[in-house]
C-alpha angles and dihedrals in degrees: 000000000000099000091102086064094058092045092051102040088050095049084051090052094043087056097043093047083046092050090045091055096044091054099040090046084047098233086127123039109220105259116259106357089167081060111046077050089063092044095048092053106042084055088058092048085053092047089047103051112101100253096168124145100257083072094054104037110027117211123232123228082251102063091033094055083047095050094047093054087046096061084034 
């Protein structure tokens, strides 16, 4: 009853093994590398914007003041 599995998971292999050649070996050129780059640097603009906690949730004088006479 399983046999499907072990055809379809071998034709998947077969592909992927085939893909992997043809790239290593340069007959195909990977799809969109312009824009894989964008969107590698627009996530490490993400990552490297200052997202602490003072920015979403402002402190007041009060709480400030507090916390600087608690680490006194």
């Amino acid at each position: 009853p399983f046999a499907w599995c072990y055809i379809y998971f071998a034709v998947i292999s077969a592909l992927a093994t085939i893909h992997s050649i043809l790239i290593l070996s340069g007959q195909i050129k990977e799809i969109l590398p312009k824009q894989q780059q964008a969107q590698a640097l627009a996530l490490e603009e993400f990552l490297n914007a200052t997202w602490g906690p003072e920015e979403l949730y402002p402190e007041s004088a009060v709480e400030k003041r507090r916390r600087a006479l608690r680490t006194c």
